[in-house]
C-alpha positions in Angstrom: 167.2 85.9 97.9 165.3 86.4 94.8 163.3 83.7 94.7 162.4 83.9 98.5 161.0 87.9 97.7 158.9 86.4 94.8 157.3 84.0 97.3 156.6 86.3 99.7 155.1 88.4 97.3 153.3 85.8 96.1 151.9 84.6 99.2 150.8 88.1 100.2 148.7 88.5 97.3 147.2 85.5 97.2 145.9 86.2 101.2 144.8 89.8 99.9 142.4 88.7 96.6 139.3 88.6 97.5 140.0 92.4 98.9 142.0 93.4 96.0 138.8 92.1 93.9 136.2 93.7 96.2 138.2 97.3 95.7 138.4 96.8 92.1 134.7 95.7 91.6 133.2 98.5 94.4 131.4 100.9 92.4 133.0 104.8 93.0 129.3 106.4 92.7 127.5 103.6 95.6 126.9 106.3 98.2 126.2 108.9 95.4 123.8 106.8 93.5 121.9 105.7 96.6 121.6 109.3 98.0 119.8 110.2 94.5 117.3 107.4 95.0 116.2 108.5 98.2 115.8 112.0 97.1 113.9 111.4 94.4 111.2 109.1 96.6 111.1 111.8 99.1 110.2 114.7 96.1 107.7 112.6 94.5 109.7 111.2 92.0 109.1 107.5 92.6 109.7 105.6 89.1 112.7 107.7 88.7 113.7 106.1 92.7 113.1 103.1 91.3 115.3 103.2 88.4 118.4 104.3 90.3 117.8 101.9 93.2 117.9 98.8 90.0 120.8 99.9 88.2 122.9 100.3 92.3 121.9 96.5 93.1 122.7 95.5 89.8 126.1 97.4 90.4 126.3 95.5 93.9 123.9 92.6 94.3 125.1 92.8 98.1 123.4 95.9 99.1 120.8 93.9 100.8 119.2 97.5 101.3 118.5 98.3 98.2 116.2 95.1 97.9 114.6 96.1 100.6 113.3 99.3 99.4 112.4 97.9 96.2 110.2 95.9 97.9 108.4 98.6 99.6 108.6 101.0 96.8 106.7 98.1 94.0 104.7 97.6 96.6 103.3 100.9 96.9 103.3 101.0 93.2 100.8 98.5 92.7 103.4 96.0 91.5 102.6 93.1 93.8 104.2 90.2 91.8 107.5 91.9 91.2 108.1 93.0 94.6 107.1 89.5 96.0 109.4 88.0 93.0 112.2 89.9 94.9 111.1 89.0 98.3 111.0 85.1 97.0 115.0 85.5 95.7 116.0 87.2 98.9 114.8 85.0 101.1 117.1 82.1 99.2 120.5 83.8 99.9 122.2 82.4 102.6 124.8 83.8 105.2 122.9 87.0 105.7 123.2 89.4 108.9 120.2 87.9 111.3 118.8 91.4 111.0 118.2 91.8 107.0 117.3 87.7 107.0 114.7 88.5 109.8 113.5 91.7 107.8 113.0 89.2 104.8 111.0 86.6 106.2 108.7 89.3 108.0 108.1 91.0 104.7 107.6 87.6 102.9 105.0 86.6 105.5 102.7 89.4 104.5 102.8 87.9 100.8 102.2 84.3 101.8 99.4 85.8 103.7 97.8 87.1 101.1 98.0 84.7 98.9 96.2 82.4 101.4 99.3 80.5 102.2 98.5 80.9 105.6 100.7 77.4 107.5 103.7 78.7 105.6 102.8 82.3 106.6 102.7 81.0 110.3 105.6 78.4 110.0 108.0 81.3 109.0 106.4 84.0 111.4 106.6 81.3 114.4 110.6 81.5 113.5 110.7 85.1 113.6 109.5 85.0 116.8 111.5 81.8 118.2 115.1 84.2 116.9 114.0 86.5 119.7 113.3 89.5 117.7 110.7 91.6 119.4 108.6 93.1 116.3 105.5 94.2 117.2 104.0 93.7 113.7 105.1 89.7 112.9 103.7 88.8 116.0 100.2 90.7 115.8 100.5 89.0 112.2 100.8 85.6 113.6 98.2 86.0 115.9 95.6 87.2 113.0 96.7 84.4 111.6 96.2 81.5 114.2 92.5 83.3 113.8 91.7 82.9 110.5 92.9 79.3 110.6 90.3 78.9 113.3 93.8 77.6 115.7 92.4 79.1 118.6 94.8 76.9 121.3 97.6 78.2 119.7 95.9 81.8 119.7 95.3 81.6 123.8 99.6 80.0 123.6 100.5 82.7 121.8 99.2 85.8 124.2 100.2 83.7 127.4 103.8 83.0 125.9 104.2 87.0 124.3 101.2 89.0 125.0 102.3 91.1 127.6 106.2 91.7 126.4 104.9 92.5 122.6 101.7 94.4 122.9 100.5 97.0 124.9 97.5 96.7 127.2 95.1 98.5 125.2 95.9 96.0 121.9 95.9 93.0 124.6 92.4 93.8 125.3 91.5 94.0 121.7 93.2 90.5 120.7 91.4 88.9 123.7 88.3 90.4 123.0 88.5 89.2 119.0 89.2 85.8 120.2 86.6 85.5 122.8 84.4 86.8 120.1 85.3 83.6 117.7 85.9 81.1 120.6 82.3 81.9 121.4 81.4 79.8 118.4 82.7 76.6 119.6 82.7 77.3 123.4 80.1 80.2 124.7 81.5 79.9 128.5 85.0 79.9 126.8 84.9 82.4 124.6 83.0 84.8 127.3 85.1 84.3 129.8 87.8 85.7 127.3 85.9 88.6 126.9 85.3 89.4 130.3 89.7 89.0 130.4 89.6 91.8 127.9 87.8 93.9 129.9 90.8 93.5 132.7 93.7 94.8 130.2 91.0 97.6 129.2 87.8 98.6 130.7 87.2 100.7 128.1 87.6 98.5 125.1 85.7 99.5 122.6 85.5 95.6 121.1 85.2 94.3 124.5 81.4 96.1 125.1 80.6 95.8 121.8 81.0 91.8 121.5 79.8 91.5 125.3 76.9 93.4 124.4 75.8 91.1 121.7 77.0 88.0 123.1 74.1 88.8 126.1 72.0 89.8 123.2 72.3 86.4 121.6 71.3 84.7 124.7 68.5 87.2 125.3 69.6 89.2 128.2 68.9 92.2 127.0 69.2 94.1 130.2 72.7 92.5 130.5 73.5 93.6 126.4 71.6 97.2 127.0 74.4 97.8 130.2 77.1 96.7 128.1 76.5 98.9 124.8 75.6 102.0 127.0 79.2 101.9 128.8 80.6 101.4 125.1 78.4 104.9 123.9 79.2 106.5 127.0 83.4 106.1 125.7 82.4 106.3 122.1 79.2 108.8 121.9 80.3 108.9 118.4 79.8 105.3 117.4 76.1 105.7 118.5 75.6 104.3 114.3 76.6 100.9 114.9 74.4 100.6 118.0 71.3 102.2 117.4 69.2 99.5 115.8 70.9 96.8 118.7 69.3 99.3 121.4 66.2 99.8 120.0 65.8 96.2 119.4 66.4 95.8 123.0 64.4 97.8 124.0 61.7 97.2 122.3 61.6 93.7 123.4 61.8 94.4 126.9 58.6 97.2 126.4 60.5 100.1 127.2 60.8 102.0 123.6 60.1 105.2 125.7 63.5 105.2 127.5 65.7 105.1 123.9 64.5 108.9 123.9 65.8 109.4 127.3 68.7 107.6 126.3 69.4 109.9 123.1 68.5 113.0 125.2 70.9 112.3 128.0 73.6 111.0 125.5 73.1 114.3 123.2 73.4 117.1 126.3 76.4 115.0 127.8 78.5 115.5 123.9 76.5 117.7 121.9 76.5 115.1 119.3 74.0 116.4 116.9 73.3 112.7 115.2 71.2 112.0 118.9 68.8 114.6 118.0 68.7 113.4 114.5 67.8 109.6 116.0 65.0 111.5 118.4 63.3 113.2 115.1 63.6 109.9 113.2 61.7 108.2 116.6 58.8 110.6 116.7 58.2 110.2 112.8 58.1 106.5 113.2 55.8 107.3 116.3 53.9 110.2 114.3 54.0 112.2 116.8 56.1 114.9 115.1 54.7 117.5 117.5 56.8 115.8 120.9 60.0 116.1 118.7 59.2 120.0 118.2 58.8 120.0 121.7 62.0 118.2 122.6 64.5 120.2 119.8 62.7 123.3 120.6 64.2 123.1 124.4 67.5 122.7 123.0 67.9 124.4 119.7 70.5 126.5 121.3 73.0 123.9 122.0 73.9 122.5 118.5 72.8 124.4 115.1 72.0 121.4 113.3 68.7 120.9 115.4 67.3 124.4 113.4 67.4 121.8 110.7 65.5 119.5 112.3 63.3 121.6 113.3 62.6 123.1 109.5 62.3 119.9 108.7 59.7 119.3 111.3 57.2 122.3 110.7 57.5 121.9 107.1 55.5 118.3 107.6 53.5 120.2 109.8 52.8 122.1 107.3 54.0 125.2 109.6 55.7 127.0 106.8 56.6 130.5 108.2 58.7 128.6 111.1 60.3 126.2 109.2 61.5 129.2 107.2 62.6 131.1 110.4 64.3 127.9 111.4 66.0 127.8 108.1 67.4 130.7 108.2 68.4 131.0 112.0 70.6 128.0 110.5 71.8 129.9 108.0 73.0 132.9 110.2 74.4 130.5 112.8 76.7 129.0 109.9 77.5 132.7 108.7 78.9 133.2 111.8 81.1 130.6 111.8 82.7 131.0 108.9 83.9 134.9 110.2 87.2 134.6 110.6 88.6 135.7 114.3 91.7 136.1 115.8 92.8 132.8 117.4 94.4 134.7 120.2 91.7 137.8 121.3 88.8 136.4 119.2 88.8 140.0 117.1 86.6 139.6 113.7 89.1 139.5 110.9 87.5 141.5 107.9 90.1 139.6 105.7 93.2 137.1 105.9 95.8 138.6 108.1 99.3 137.5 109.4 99.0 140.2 112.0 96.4 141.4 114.8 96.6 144.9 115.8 94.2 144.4 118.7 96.2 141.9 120.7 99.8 142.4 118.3 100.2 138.6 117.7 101.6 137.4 114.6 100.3 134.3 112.8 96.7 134.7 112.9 
């Protein structure tokens, strides 16, 4: 009866081991040692995060987690090699959950990449993909990729295959428009027709216009490219920098320099965007014919201050000196003004900082 106790005995610790072992080995302060490291990232302290997230995966080289953030955290640091040196071990281990071996290969992607391992890069992105995991970033990563390695047929599988389940229209338009834009060097009617597909996902692309624009500027439509940059200014007055020489150009070639005025006048009273009027001074200088520009800010000097600048700017190479000093210091006033503070609520002048209006009795002013 002895001996059969013993054996049982026996037999049950041999089945229970490993979690005998496990319990022994599990470190007491895990949760408490982790918690410190992710306070100290959050206040700023990131060496002393780093230290504490070391000595916990030293303490348990299982916390996959940890890795992870040590990853990240090198990366942000500067620390390229060492971060990718952990990346590189990680991705050995084997029986991982699909989720943290997934997590891996995406972040060891972005190394490869940069180190100009780009088939490797794809090979292991092209997996990520195949596991079913919908991430937004591996796949736009791929993509970029099948670019820069010039593997366009593989870029137009890759959109047909995920395009619409991964990205949203607005990036579909963007990725079509980029590889229209690059197909057009081996294929014009190809790589057009691309473009013209991005237009479809977004008819507002800001890529889309631009690279239609200058793909009808390359052939020498310029009436076509002139349409196609004015629809892009008309949704991005903003981005009137990257365009201005292009439509002048244009312009210019097809004899009608007189209309990039109209263009800028139109484009200027539409979004009181002061850099139009700017473009109209720096026309009429070119032209010397810094009278029509007085002429033209004068009529809207009231819209946007900065055209009092222009204007001073004007009259003093007219040699007008008395209004380019009025001018100046309209400016001035105008700026003055603006810098009053006023109640957000009533629009009261503030003489000082105040957390409460008595005009209108809100707080937080």
């Amino acid at each position: 009866m002895t001996i059969l106790i013993i054996f049982i005995l026996f037999v049950l610790f041999v089945a229970f081991y490993s979690i005998i072992i496990n319990l022994i080995k599990k470190p007491k302060f895990f949760p408490t040692l982790f918690t410190e490291s992710l306070i100290s990232y959050l206040q700023g302290k990131k060496e002393e995060a780093i230290k504490k997230m070391e000595e916990l995966v030293k303490t348990n080289s299982e916390f996959i987690d940890g890795y992870l953030y040590l990853i990240d955290w090198y990366q942000e640091k500067g620390d390229i090699e060492k971060a990718k040196k952990i990346n590189e071990l990680l991705s050995l281990r084997r029986n991982l959950p699909k989720d943290k071996e997934l997590t891996i290969f995406k972040k060891l992607s972005y190394f490869l990449a940069k180190d100009g391992r780009y088939f490797k890069a794809i090979s292991l992105l092209e997996e990520i993909l195949k596991s079913g995991w919908k991430d937004k970033e591996s796949a736009l990563l791929l993509f970029t990729l099948y670019l820069k390695t010039e593997n366009y047929s593989q870029a137009i599988e890759f959109l047909n295959k995920y395009g619409n389940n991964l990205f949203d229209k607005k990036l579909l338009a963007t990725c079509y428009a980029e590889l229209g834009n690059r197909v057009l060097t081996k294929d014009k009617k190809e790589g057009r027709e691309y473009l013209e597909k991005s237009l479809k996902y977004n008819e507002k692309s800001f890529y889309s216009l631009l690279y239609l624009g200058n793909y009808y500027e390359s052939e020498k439509d310029y009436e076509e490219a002139i349409s196609y940059w004015l629809k892009l200014l008309r949704n991005y007055p903003q981005e009137l920098y990257f365009l201005k020489d292009k439509l002048a150009n244009a312009l210019f070639s097809l004899g009608r320099y007189e209309e990039l005025v109209n263009i800028y006048r139109e484009f200027s009273r539409q979004t009181k965007e002061h850099q139009y009027y700017f473009e109209i001074f720096e026309f009429y200088e070119k032209m010397e014919n810094l009278k029509e520009a007085v002429n033209i800010l004068e009529k809207e000097k009231d819209t946007i201050p900065e055209i009092y600048l222009l204007l001073a700017k004007s009259y003093l190479k007219l040699n007008d000196l008395e209004r380019a000093y009025k001018n100046l210091e309209r400016y001035i006033e105008i700026i003055r003004e603006k810098r009053k503070p006023n109640c957000p609520y009533c629009q009261r002048e503030l003489k000082e900082p105040t957390a409460i209006c008595f005009e209108c009795w809100q707080w937080n002013v």
